[in-house]
Each structure stands twice: as structure tokens, then as C-alpha cells.
ZADREN-50455 format. One line per field, with one value per residue (C-alpha): residue in one letter; residue number from 1; y, x, z. Coordinates in nm, 2 decimals, always signed. Each point is the difference from the previous one (the first is absolute). Layout:
<rs>
aa	[A; ...]
i	[NUM; ...]
v	[Y; ...]
u	[X; ...]
w	[Z; ...]
</rs>
This chain:
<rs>
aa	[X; X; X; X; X; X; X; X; X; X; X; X; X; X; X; X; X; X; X; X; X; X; X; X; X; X; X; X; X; X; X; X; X; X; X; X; X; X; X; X; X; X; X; X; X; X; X; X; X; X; X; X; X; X; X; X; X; X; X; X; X; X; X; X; X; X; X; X; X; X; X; X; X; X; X; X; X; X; X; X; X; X; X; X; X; X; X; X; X; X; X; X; X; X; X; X; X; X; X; X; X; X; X; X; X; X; X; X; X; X; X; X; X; X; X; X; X; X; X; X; X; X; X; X; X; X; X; X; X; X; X; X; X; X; X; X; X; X; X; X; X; X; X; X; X; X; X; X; X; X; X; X; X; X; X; X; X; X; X; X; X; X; X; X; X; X; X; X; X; X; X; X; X; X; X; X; X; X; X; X; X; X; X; X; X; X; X; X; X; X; X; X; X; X; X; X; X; X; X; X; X; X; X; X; X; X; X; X; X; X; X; X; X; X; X; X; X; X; X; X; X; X; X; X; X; X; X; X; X; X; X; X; X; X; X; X; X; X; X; X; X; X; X; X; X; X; X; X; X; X; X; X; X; X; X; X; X; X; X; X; X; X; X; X; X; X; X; X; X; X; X; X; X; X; X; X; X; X; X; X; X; X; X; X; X; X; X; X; X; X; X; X; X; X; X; X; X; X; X; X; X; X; X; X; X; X; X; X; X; X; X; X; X; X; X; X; X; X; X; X; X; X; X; X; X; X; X; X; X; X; X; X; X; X; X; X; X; X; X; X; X; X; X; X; X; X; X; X; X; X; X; X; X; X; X; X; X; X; X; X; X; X; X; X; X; X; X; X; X; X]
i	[1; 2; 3; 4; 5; 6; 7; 8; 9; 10; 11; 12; 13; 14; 15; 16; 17; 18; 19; 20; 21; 22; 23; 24; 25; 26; 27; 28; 29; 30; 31; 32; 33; 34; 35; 36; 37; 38; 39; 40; 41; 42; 43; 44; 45; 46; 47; 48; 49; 50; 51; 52; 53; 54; 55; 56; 57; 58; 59; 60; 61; 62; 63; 64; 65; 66; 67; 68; 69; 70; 71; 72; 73; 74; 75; 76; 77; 78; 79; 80; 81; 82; 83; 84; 85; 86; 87; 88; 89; 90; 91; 92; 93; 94; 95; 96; 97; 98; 99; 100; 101; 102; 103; 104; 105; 106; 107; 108; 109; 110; 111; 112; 113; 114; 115; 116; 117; 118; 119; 120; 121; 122; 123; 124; 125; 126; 127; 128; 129; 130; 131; 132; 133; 134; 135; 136; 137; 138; 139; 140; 141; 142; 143; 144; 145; 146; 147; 148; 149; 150; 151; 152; 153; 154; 155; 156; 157; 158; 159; 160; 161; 162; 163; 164; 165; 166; 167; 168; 169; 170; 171; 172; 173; 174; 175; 176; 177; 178; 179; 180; 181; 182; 183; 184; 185; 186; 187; 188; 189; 190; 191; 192; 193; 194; 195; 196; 197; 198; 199; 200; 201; 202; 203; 204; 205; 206; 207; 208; 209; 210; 211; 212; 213; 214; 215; 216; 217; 218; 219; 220; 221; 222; 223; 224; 225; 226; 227; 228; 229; 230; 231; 232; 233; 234; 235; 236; 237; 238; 239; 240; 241; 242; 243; 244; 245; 246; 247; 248; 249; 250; 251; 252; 253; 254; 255; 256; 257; 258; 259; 260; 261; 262; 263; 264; 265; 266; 267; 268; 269; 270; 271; 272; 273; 274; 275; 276; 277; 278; 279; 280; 281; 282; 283; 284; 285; 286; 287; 288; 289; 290; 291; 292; 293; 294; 295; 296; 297; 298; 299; 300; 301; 302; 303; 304; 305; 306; 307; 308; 309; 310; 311; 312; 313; 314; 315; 316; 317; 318; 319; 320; 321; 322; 323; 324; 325; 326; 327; 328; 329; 330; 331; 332; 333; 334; 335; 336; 337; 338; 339; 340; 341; 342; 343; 344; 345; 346; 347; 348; 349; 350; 351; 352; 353; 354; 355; 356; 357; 358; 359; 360; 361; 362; 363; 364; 365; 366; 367; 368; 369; 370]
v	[+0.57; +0.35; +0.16; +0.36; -0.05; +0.13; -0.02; -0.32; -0.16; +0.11; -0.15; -0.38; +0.06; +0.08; -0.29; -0.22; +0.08; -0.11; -0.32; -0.20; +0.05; -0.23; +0.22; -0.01; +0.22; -0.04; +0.30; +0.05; +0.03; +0.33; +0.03; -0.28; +0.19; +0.33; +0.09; +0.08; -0.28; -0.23; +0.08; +0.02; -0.37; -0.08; +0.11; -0.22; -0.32; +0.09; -0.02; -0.28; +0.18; -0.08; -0.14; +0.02; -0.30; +0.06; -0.13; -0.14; +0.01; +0.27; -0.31; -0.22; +0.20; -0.02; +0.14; +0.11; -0.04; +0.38; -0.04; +0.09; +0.08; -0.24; +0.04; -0.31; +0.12; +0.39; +0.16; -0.07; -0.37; +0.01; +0.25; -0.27; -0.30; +0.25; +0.04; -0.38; -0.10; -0.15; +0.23; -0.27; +0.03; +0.35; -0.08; -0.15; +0.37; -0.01; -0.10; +0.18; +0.18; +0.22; +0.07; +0.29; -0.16; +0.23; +0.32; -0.01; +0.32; -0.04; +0.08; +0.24; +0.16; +0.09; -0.22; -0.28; +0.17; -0.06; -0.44; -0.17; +0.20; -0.05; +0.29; +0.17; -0.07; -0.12; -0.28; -0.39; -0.14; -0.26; -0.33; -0.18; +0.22; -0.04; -0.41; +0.02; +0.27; -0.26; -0.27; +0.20; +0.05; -0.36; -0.01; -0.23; +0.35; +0.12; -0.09; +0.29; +0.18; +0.29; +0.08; +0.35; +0.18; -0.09; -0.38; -0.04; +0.28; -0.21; -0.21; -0.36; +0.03; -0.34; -0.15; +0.22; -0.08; -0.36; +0.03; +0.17; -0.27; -0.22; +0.16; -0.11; +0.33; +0.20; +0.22; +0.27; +0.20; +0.36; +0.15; +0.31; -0.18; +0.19; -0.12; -0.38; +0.09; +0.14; -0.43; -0.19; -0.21; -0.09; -0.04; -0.26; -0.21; -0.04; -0.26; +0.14; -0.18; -0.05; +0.26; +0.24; +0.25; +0.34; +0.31; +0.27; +0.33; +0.24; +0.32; +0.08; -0.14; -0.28; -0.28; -0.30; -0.23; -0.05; -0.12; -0.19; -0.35; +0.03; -0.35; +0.08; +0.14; +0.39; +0.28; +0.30; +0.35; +0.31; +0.28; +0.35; +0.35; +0.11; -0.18; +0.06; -0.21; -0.33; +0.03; -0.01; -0.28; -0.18; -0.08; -0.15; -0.30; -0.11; -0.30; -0.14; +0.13; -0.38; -0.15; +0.25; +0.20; +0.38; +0.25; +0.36; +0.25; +0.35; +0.24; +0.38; +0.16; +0.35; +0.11; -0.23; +0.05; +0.05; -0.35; -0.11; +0.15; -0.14; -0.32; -0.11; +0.16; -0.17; +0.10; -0.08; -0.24; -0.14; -0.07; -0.11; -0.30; -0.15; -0.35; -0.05; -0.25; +0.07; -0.13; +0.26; +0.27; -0.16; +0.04; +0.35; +0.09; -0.20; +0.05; +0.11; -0.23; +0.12; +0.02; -0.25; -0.29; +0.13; +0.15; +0.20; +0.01; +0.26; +0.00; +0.17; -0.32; +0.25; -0.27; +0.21; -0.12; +0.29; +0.20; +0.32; -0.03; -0.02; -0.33; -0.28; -0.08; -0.17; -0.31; -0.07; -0.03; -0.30; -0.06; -0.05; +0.35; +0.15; -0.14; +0.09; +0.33; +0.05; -0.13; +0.20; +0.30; -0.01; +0.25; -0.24; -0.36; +0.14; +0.31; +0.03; +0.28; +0.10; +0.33; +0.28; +0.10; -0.38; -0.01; +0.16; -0.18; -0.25; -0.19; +0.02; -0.42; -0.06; +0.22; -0.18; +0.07; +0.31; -0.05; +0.18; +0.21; +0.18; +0.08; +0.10; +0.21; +0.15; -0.06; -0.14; -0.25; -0.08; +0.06; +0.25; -0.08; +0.18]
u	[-1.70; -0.05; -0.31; -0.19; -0.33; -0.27; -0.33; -0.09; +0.30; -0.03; -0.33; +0.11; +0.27; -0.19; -0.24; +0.34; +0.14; -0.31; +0.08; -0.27; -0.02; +0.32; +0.19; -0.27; -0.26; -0.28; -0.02; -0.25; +0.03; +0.02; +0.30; +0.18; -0.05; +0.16; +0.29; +0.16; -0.12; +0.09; +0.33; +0.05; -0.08; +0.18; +0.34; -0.11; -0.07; +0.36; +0.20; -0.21; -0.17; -0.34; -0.26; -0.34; -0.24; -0.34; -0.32; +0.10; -0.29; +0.10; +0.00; +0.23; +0.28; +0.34; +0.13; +0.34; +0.07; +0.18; +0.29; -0.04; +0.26; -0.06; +0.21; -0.07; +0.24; -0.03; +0.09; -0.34; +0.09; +0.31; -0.12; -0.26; +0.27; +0.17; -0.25; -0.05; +0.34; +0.09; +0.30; +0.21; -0.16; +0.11; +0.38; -0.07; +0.03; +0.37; +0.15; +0.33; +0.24; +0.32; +0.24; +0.23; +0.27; +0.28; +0.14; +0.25; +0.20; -0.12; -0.38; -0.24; -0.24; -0.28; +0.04; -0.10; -0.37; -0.07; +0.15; +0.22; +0.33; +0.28; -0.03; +0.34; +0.17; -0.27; +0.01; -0.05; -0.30; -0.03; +0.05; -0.21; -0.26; +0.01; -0.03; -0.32; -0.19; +0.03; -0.10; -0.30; -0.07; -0.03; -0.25; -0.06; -0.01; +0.37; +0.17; +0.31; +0.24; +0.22; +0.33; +0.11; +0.34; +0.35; -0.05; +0.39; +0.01; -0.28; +0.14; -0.06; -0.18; +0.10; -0.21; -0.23; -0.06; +0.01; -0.27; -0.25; +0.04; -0.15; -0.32; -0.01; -0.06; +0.18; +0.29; +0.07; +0.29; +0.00; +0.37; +0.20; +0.21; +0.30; -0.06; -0.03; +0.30; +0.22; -0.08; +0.07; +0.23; -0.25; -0.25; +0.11; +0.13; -0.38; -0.21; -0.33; -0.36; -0.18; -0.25; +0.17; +0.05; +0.19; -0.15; +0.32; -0.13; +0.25; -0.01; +0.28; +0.23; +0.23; +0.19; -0.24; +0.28; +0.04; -0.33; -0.04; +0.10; -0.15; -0.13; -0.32; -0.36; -0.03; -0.19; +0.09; -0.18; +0.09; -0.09; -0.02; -0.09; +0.05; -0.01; +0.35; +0.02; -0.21; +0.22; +0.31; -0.06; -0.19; +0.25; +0.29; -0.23; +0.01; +0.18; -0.22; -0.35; -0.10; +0.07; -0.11; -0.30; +0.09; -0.26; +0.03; -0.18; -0.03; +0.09; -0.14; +0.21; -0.18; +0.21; -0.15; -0.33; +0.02; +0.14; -0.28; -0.24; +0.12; +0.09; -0.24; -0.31; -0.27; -0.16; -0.30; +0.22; +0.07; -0.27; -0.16; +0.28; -0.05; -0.06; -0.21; -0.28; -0.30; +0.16; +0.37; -0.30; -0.23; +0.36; +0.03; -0.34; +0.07; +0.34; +0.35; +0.13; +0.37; -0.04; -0.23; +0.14; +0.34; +0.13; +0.35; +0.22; +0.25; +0.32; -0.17; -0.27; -0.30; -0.20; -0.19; -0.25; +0.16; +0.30; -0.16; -0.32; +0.03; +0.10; -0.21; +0.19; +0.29; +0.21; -0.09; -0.36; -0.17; +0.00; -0.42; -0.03; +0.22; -0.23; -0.29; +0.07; +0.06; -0.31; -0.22; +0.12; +0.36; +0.07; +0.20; -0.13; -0.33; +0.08; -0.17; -0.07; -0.34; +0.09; +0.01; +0.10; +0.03; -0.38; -0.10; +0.19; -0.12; +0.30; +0.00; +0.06; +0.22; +0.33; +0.22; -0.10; +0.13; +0.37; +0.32; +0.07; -0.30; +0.08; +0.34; -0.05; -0.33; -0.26; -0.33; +0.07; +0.29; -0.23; -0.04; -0.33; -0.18]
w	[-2.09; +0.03; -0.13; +0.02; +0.23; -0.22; +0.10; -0.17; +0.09; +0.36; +0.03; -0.10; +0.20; +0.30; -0.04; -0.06; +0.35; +0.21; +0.12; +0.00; -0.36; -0.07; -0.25; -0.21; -0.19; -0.23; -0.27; -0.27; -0.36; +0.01; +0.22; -0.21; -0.36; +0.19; -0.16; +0.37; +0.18; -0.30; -0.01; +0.40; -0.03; -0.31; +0.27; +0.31; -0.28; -0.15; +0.30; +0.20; +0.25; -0.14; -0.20; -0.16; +0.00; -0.19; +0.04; +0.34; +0.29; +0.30; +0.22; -0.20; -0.11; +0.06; +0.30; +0.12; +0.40; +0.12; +0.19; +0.36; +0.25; +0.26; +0.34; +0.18; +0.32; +0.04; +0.28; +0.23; +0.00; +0.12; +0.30; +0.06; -0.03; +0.26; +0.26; +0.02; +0.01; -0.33; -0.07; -0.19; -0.37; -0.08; +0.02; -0.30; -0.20; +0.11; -0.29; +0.03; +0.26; -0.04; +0.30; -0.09; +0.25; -0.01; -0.24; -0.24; -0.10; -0.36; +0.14; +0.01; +0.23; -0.21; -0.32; +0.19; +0.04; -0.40; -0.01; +0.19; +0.05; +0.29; +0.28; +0.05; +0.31; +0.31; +0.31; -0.07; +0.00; +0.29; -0.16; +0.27; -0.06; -0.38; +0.06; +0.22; -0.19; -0.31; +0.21; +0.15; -0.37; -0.13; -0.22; -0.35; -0.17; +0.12; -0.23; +0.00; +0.26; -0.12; +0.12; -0.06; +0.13; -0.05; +0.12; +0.02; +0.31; +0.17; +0.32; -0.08; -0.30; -0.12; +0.30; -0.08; -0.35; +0.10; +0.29; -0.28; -0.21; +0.29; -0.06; -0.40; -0.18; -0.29; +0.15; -0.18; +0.13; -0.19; +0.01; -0.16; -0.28; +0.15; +0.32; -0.18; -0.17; +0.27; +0.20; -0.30; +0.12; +0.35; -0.24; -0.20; +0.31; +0.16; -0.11; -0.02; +0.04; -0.28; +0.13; -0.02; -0.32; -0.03; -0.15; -0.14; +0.06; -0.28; -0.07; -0.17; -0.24; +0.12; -0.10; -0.11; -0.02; +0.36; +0.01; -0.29; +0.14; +0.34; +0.09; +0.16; -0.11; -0.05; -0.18; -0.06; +0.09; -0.21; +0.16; -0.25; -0.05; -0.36; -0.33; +0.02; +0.30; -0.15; -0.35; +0.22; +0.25; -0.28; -0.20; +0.29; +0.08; -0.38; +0.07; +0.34; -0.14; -0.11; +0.33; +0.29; -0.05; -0.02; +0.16; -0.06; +0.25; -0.01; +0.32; +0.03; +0.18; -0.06; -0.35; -0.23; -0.05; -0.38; +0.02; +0.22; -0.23; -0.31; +0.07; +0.33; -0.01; -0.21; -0.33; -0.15; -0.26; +0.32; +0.11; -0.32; -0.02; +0.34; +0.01; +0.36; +0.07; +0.19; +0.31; -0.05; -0.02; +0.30; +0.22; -0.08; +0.13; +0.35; +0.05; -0.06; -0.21; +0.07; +0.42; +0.10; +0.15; +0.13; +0.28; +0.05; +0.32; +0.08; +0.14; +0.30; +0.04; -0.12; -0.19; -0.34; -0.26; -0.21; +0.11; -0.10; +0.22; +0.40; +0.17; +0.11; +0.28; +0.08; -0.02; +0.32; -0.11; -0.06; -0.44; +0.05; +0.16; -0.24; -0.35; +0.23; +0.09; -0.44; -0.09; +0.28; -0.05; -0.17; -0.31; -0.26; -0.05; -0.15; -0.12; -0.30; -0.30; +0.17; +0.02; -0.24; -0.29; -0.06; +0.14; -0.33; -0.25; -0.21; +0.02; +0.41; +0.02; -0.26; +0.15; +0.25; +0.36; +0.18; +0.03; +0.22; -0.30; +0.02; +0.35; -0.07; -0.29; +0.16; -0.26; +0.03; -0.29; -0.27; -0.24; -0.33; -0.08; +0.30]
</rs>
């Protein structure tokens, strides 16, 4: 509820926001019979957010507990866990890892700085290397590993795939739908572990029937930037939208701002429909909801928490070292919207945490309210 902070008002606001006072404050006849004040209440009774009790003793009133963020591991407990040699419970974070294991010719070198998008042509990720990072990863938490590249130009990916299913976690193998296309007939002659799930990355318009029978688990990303675009793509997967979930995701790719601004950045209307608990807002305040937890390897072994900030270190590094290194001093797990203009606007915890976009479009904020 918005509201204009008279005096009055200010005043029971003021007395409302000390703590120890439990959301609660006592006001005197005279404040009650003020046309202002009255009707200020009359809006916080109507949509829930308070209400008067009479006659009630200071001591014995109701009280409403305020929601405090409450870190119970922050950064000084790990660099005490550290210093005494417990260095296992952090590895819990890891929750998800993405090796970009080869190129495909249907890449890109800069789209894959916004989501997850093939690079163009590049080296081979060691496939040794890939198996003992995940195993030096282990944790109850991990619970994904991404594939990304054009899986079919990989040597021995089928023993590949196969040894990642050892470890029992989702494999998600993200390839070009050309490049899917173009192995059909390989495709449908491996048997693949039930682990294992593809994700077709289109951006253009194809043939859907070649796809449309394919006897394994997929989604589909659809990557656009116009309207034109999502009207386009939209309507080709008509006929497989009930039985594999269809993503769309926008790309800059520095001409479509105006597409950007009408269609990504948030409004107040936006904001107003929402649906978050206190806990979706508590997140935003310690961490960034869309980074934390993951870490990205390139082709090149240099090991990132987010492609668009400096490395953490390499492939060759121990997994603890690498989650370490992020939560001492690392620039993406809890990057958060503490700085400004987001620092003075009222709606600061409600927007997503920072994202790529921002960074690739070079604006504080995706945002048209400040």
C-alpha cells in the first residue's frame, strides 16, 4: 500500500518500525476520530495488514513478531570453519555445474554471457578432467551437470555420458537444434541413461516434425529478439507444447533495446502482481538468487561463478577452493541490489537479483520505475 507521509501518519509510522514495539501502537482518541488517520487505518484493516483492538492493556495486546533476516552461515564462519580445518560443509552451496565441452558452428561468442548458449568453434574440454571435478564436487546439494557444445563432435561422448551417470545426477546436455538435427540418425541408435535429458537450443525456424517423435526427454529453449521473433517461433511448437515444456529467452545483442524495454524491464504493475513470500524476498537481500550455487567451466578449464566476472581458478583446482574463494571475496553468488539507484527504491527486495542482462546491456537495473 502506498500512501503520502504526512506528519501524523509519519509519526505512527515511526513508532511502528521500532522493534521492540512488535508492530504495534497505542493511539488516543483523538488520533482515532482524525479524518486522516481514520482513513489511513480504514486501508491497512481492508487489505489485512492490520488491526485495531480497544480497551486492551499496553502489556496484553496483540503482537505481531517482524521478520528478520537471519544468516545463520555468513561469510565469517566459513573463514573460521577454514582456519580450523573443516573445509567439507561449504561444498554443500554447489548445487549445479555446466562444462561448455566443445563449440559447435551454430554458436556464439558473446550470447553465451546473458544464459546458456554454445561458443562457436573452441578446443574440447578434457573429459577426465570433467569426471574428477564432479567427483571432487559430490555433495547432497549437486544435484545437476550441464553439457553445452555440439556433444556429437565430442570424442567418446557416449562413455562420457555413461561415466556421469555413475555419479547419479540430472544430465542435461544443451545442443543447437541444427546440430541435433544434422546426428539424427546416431541419436536414435544410443541408449541413453535415465539421467540424462536434452535441452534444444533454436533460434530460428525449423522443421518440428523431425523432432516430434524423438524417444527421449527434452525441452526446448527459444531464444528471441523482437516480438516478431516470439510470434514466429511460438506458433511451430503448437503440436509438442503439451509434452515438453517450451522456454522462451530473450538475447540483447545491442539493437534491441526498445524490445528489452518493453517487454523485460519491470513496471510498477509488475511489481504490484508478484506473488513472493517472506522467504523469495529474505533471498534477495543475501544472495543472487540466479548465481548462487553454480559454477561454469570453459572449454579452456577456467572454472567461473559467473562468466562475466574474473575466474576463480581452474579445473585443476580443488571444487572446495573454488566455492571458497566465491564466498570470501567472489563477485556473483551474493551479488545483491545493495547498490544504487536500487538502494533508494522502495521496491529494492522485490525485483529479481542482478542478472547478465544488466551487464550486457550496461544499465544499473532493468527497471522503469527508478
Amino acid at each position: 500500500m502506498i500512501f503520502q507521509l504526512s506528519k501524523k501518519i509519519e509519526k505512527i509510522c515511526n513508532h511502528l518500525l521500532i522493534k521492540e514495539n512488535l508492530y504495534t501502537t497505542e493511539l488516543s482518541n483523538k488520533a482515532i476520530n482524525d479524518n486522516e488517520i481514520s482513513q489511513w487505518i480504514n486501508e491497512l484493516i481492508n487489505i489485512q495488514a492490520g488491526y485495531p483492538t480497544f480497551n486492551v492493556e499496553f502489556e496484553d495486546r496483540p503482537v505481531s513478531l517482524i521478520p528478520i533476516l537471519k544468516i545463520q552461515d555468513k561469510r565469517e564462519y566459513y573463514e573460521k570453519q577454514h582456519n580450523l580445518g573443516f573445509r567439507g560443509e561449504i561444498l554443500q552451496h554447489l548445487q549445479e555445474i555446466t562444462f561448455y565441452i566443445n563449440g559447435s558452428e551454430n554458436g556464439n561468442n558473446e550470447y553465451f554471457k546473458q544464459t546458456t548458449f554454445p561458443l562457436k568453434d573452441c578446443q574440447n574440454l578434457d573429459g577426465s578432467k570433467i569426471l574428477s571435478f564432479i567427483k571432487n564436487s559430490r555433495s547432497v546439494l549437486l544435484n545437476t551437470v550441464n553439457l553445452v557444445g555440439n556433444i556429437f563432435l565430442y570424442p567418446a561422448f557416449e562413455q562420457l555420458i555413461i561415466d556421469i551417470a555413475y555419479f547419479s545426477v540430472q544430465c542435461a546436455i544443451h545442443v543447437p537444434i541444427q546440430d541435433l538435427i544434422d546426428n539424427l540418425s546416431q541419436l536414435k541408435t544410443i541408449h541413453w541413461p535415465e539421467y540424462v535429458r536434452f535441452n534444444l537450443l533454436v533460434g530460428n525456424v525449423f522443421d518440428v516434425s523431425l523432432i516430434r517423435d524423438l524417444d527421449l526427454p527434452f525441452s526446448i529453449t527459444v531464444f528471441v529478439f523482437s516480438e516478431n521473433d516470439h510470434i514466429e517461433l511460438s506458433t511451430i511448437f503448437e503440436d509438442i507444447s503439451e509434452n515438453h515444456s517450451i522456454n522462451f529467452v530473450p538475447l540483447y545483442n545491442n539493437h534491441n533495446l526498445s524490445f528489452f524495454e518493453s517487454n523485460i524491464f519491470i513496471d510498477e504493475n509488475d511489481l504490484d502482481t508478484m506473488d513472493l513470500t517472506k522467504n523469495d524476498i529474505f533471498m534477495r537481500q543475501a544472495l543472487n538468487i540466479t548465481d548462487f550455487g553454480k559454477l561454469t567451466v570453459m572449454p579452456d578449464e577456467t572454472v567461473y561463478a559467473n562468466v562475466n566476472n574474473p575466474p576463480l581458478g581452474t579445473i585443476d583446482n580443488s571444487t572446495y577452493s573454488l566455492v571458497y574463494k566465491e564466498f570470501m571475496g567472489g563477485k556473483s553468488w551474493l551479488k545483491i541490489r545493495d547498490q544504487s539507484p536500487c538502494t533508494e527504491c522502495l521496491y529494492q527486495w522485490l525485483c529479481p537479483s542482478p542478472s547478465n542482462y544488466e551487464i550486457a546491456i550496461g544499465k544499473p537495473n532493468l527497471c522503469h520505475v527508478k
